[in-house]
N, CA, C and O atoms as a MOPAC input file, in Angstrom:
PM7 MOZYME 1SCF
protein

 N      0.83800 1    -1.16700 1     0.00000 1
 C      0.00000 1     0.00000 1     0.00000 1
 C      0.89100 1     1.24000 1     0.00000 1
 O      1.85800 1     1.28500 1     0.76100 1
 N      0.63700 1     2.12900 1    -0.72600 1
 C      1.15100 1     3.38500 1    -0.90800 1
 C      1.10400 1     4.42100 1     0.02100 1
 O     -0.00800 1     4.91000 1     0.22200 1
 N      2.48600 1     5.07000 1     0.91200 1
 C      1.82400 1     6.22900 1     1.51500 1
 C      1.57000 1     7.44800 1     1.28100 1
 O      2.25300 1     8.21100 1     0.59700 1
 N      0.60100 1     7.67600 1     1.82500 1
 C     -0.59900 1     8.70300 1     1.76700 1
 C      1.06300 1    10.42500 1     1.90700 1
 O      1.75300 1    10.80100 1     2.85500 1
 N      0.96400 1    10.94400 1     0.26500 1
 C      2.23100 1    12.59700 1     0.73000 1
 C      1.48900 1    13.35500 1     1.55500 1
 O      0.27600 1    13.44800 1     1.74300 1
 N      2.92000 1    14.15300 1     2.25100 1
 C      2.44400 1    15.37800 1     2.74500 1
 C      2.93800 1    16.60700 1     2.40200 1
 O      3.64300 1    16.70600 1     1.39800 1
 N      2.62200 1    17.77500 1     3.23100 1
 C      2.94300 1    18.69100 1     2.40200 1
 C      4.53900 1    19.03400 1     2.48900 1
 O      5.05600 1    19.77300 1     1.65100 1
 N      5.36000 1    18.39200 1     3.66500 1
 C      6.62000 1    18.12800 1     3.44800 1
 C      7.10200 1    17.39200 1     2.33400 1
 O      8.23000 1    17.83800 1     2.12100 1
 N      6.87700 1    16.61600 1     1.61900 1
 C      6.68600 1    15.54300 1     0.58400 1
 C      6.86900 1    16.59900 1    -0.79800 1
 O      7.23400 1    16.17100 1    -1.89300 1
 N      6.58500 1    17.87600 1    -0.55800 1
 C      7.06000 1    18.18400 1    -2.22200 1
 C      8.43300 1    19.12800 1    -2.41600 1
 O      8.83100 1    19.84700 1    -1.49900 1
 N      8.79900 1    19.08400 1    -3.11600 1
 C      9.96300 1    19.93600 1    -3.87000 1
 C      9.38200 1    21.24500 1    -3.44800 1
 O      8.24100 1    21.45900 1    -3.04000 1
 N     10.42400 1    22.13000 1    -3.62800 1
 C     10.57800 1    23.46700 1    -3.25000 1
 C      9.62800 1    23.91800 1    -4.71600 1
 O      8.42400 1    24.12200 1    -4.56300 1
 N     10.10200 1    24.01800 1    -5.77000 1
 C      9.07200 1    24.43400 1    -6.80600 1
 C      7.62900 1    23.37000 1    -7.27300 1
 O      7.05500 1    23.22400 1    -8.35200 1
 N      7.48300 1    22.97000 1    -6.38200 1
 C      5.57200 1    22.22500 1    -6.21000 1
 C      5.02000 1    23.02100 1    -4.70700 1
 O      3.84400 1    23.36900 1    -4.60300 1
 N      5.74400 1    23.18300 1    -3.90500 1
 C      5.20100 1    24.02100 1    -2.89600 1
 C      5.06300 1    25.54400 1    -3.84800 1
 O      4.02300 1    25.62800 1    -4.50200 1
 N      5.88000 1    26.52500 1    -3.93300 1
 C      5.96700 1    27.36400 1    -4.79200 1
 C      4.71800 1    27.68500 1    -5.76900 1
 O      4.15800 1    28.77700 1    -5.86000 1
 N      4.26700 1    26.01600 1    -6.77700 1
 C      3.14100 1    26.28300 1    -7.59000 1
 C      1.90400 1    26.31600 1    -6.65400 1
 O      0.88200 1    26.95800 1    -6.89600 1
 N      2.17300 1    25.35500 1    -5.28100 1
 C      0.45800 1    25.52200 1    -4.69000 1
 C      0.22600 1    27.25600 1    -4.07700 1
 O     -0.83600 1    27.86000 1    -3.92600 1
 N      1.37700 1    27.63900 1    -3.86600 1
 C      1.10700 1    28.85700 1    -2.96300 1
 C      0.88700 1    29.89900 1    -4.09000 1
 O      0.52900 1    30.98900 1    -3.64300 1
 N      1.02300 1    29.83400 1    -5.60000 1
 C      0.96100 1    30.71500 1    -6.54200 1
 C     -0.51900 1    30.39400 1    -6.50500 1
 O     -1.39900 1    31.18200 1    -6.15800 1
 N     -0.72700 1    28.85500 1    -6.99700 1
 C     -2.53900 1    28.90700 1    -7.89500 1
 C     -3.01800 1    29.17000 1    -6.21100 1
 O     -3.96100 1    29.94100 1    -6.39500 1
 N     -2.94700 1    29.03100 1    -5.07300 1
 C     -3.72300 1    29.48200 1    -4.20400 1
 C     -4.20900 1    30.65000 1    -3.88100 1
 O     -5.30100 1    31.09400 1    -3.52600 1
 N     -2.99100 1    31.11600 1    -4.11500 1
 C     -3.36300 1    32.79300 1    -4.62400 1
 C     -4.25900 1    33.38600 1    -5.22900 1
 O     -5.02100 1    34.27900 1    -4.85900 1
 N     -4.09300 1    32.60100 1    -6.65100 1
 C     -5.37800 1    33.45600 1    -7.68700 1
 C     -6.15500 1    32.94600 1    -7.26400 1
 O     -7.19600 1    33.60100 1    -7.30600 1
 N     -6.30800 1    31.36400 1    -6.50600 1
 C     -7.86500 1    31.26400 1    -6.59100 1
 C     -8.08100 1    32.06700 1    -5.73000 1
 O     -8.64200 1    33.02800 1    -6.25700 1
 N     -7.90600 1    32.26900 1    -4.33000 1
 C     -8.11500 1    33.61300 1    -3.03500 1
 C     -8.71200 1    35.18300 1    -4.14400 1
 O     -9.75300 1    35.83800 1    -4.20300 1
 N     -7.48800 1    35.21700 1    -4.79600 1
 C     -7.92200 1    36.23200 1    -5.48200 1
 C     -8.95400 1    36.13300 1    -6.67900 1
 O     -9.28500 1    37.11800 1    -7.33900 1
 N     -9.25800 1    35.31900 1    -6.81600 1
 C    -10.35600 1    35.45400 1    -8.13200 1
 C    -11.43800 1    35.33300 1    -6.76900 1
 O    -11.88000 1    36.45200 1    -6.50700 1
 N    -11.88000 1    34.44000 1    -5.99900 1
 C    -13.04200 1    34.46100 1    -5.26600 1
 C    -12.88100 1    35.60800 1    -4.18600 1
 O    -13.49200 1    35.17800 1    -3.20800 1
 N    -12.62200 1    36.22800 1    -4.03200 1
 C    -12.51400 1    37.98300 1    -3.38400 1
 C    -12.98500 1    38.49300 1    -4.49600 1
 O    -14.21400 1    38.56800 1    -4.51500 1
 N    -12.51700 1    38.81500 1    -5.29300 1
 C    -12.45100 1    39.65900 1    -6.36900 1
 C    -14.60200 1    39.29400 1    -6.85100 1
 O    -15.39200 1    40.22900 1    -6.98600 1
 N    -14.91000 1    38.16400 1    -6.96200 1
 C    -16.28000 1    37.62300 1    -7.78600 1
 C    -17.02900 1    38.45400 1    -6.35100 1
 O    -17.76800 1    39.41300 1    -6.57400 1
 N    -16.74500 1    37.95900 1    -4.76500 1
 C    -17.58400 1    38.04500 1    -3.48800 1
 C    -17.75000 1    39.62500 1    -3.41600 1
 O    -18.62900 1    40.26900 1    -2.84300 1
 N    -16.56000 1    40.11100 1    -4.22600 1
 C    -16.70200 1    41.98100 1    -3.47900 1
 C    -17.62100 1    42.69600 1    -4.49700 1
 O    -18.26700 1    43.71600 1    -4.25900 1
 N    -17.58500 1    41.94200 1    -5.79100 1
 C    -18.85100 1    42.20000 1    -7.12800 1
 C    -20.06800 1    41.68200 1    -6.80700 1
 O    -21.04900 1    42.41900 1    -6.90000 1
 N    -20.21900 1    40.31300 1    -6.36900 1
 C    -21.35200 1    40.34300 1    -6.06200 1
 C    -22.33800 1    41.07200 1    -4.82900 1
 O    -23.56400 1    41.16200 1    -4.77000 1
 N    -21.24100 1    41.56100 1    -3.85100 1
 C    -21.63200 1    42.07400 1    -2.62400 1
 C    -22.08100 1    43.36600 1    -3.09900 1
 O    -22.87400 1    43.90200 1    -2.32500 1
 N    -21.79700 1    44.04600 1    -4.18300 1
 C    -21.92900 1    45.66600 1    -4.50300 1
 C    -22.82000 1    45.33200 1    -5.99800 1
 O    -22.60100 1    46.23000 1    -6.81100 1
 N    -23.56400 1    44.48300 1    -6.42200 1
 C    -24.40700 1    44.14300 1    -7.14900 1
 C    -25.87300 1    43.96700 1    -6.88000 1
 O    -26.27500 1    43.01200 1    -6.21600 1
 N    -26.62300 1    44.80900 1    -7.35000 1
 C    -28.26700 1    44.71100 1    -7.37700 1
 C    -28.69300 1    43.24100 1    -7.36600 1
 O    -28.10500 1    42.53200 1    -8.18300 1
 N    -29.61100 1    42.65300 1    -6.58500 1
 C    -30.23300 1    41.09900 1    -6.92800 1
 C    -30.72900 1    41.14900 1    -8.46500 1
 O    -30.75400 1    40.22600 1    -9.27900 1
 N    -31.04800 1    42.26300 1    -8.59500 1
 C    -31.82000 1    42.57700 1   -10.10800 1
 C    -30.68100 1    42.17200 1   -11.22600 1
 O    -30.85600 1    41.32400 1   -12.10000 1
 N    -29.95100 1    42.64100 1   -11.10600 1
 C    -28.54500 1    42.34800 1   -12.13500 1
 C    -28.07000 1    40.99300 1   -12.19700 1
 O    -27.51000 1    40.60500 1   -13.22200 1
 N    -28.17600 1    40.50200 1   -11.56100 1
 C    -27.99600 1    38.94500 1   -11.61700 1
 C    -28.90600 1    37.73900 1   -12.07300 1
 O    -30.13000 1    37.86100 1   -12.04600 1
 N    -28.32200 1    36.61700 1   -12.47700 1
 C    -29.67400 1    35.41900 1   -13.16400 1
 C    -29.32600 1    34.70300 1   -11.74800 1
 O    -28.21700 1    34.57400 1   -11.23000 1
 N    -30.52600 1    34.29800 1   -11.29800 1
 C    -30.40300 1    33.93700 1    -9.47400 1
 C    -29.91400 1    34.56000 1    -8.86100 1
 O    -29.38900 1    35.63000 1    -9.17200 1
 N    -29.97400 1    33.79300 1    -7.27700 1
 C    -30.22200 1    34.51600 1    -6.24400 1
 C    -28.51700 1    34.60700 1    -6.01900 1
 O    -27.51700 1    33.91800 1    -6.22100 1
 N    -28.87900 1    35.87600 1    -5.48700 1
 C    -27.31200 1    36.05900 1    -4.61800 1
 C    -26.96700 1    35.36900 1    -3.61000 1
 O    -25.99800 1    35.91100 1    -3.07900 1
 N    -27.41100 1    34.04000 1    -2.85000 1
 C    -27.33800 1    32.96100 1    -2.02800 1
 C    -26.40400 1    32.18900 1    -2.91000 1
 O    -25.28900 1    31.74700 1    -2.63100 1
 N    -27.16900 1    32.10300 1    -4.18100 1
 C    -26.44200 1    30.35400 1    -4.54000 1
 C    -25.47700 1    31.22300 1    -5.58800 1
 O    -24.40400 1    30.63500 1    -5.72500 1
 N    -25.53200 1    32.15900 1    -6.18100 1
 C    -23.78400 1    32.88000 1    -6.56200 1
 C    -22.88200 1    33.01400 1    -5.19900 1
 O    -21.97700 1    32.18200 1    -5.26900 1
 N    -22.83500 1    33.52500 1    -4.37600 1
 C    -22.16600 1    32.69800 1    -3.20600 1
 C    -21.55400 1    31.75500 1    -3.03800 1
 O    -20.35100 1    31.58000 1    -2.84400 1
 N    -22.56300 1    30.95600 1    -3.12300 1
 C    -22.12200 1    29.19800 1    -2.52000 1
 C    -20.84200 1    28.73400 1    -4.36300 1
 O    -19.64600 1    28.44600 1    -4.39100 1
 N    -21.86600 1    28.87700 1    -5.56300 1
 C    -20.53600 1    28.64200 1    -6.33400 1
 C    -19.95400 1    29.50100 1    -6.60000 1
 O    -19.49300 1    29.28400 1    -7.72100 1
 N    -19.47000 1    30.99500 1    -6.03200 1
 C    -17.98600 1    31.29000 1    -6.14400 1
 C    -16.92000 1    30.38700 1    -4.77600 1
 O    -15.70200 1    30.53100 1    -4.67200 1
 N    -17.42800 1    29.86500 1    -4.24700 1
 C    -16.65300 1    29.07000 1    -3.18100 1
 C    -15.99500 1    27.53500 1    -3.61400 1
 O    -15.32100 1    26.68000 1    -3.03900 1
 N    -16.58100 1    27.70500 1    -4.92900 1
 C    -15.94200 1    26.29700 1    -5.61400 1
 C    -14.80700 1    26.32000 1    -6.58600 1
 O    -14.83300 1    26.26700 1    -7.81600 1
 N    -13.70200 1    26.42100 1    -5.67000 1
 C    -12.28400 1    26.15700 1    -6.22700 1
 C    -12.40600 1    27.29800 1    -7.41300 1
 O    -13.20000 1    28.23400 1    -7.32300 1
 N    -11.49300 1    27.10000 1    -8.56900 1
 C    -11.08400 1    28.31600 1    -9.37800 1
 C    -12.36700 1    28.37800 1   -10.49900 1
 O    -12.66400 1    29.33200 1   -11.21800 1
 N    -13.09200 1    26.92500 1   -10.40500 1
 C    -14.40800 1    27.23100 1   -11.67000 1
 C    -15.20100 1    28.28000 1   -10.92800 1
 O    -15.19900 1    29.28200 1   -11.64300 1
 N    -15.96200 1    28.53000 1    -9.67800 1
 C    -16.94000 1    29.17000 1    -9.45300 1
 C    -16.70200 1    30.47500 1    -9.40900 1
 O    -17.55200 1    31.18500 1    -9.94700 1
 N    -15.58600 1    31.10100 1    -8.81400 1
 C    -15.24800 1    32.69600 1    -9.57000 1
 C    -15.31600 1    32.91100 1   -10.92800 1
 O    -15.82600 1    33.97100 1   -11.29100 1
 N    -14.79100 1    31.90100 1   -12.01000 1
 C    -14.87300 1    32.37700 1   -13.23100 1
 C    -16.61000 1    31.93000 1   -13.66000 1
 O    -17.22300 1    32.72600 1   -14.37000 1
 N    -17.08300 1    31.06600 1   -13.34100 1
 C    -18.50300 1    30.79500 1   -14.12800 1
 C    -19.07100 1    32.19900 1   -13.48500 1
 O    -19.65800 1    32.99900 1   -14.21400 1
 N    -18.86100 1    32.47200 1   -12.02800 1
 C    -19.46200 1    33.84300 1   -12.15600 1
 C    -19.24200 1    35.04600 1   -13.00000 1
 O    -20.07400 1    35.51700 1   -13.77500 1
 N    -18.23600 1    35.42900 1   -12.81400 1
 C    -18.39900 1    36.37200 1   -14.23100 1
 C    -18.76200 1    36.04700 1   -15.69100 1
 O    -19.10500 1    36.97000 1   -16.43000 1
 N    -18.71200 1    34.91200 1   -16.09800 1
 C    -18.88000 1    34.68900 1   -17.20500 1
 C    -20.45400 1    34.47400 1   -17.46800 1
 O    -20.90700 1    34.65600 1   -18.59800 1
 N    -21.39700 1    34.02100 1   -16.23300 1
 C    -22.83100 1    34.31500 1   -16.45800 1
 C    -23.71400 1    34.46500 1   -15.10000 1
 O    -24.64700 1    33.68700 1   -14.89900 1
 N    -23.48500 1    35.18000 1   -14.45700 1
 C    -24.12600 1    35.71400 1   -13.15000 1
 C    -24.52400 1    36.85900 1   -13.35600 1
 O    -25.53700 1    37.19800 1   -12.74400 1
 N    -23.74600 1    38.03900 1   -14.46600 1
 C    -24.14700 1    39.20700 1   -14.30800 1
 C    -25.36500 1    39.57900 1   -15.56500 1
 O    -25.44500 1    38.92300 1   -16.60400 1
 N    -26.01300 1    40.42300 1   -15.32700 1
 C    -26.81800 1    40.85100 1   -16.62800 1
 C    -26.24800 1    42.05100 1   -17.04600 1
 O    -25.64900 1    42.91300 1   -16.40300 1
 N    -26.62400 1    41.94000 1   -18.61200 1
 C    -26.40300 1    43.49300 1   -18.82200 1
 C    -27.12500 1    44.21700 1   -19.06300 1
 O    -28.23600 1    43.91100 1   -18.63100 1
 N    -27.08900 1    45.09000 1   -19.56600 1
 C    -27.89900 1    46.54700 1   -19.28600 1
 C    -29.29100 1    46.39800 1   -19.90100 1
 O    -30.17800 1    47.19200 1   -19.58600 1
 N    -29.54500 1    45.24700 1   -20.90800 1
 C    -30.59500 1    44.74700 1   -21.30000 1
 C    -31.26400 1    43.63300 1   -21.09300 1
 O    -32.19600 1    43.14000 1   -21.72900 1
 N    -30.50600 1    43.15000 1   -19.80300 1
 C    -31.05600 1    42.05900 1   -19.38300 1
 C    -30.99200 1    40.74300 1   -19.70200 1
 O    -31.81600 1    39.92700 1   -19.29000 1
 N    -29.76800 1    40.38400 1   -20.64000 1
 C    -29.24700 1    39.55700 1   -21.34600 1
 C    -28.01400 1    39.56800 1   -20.36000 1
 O    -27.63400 1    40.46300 1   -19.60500 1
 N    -27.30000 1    37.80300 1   -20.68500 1
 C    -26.41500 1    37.28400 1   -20.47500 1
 C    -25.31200 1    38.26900 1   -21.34000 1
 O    -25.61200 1    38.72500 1   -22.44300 1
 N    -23.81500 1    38.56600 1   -20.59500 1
 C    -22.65000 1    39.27200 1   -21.37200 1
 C    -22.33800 1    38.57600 1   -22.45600 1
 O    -22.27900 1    37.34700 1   -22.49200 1
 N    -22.14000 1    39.28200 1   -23.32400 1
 C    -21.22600 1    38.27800 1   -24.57900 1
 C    -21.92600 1    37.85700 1   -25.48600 1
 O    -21.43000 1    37.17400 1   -26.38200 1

């Protein structure tokens, strides 16, 4: 049976990459939470509950939010 790594277990540049992508993801889900927090319920397709819950999902749910959470000025999906 194989043992289970830890985070002692990686190379100096694999620690390095987790603390980079941890980053953006921190920063992409700040970045989606502080837009949706200063966003009308009206401007959005659903509720500002469950945009919430998936910007909290790893690096997809910040980006699916911007890419279709917001409306635009006509009430259509961006793009």
């Amino acid at each position: 049976m194989r043992r289970r790594r830890s985070g002692s277990d990686l190379t100096t540049r694999q620690r390095g990459a987790v603390i980079v992508l941890a980053g953006v993801q921190l920063s992409l889900a700040v970045a989606a939470w502080a837009d949706l927090s200063s966003r009308d319920p009206r401007e959005l397709h659903g509720s500002t509950r469950r945009w919430a819950a998936i910007i909290a999902v790893n690096f997809f749910g910040p980006i699916v939010y911007f890419a279709r959470a917001r409306r635009t000025s006509d009430g259509n999906l961006p793009g």
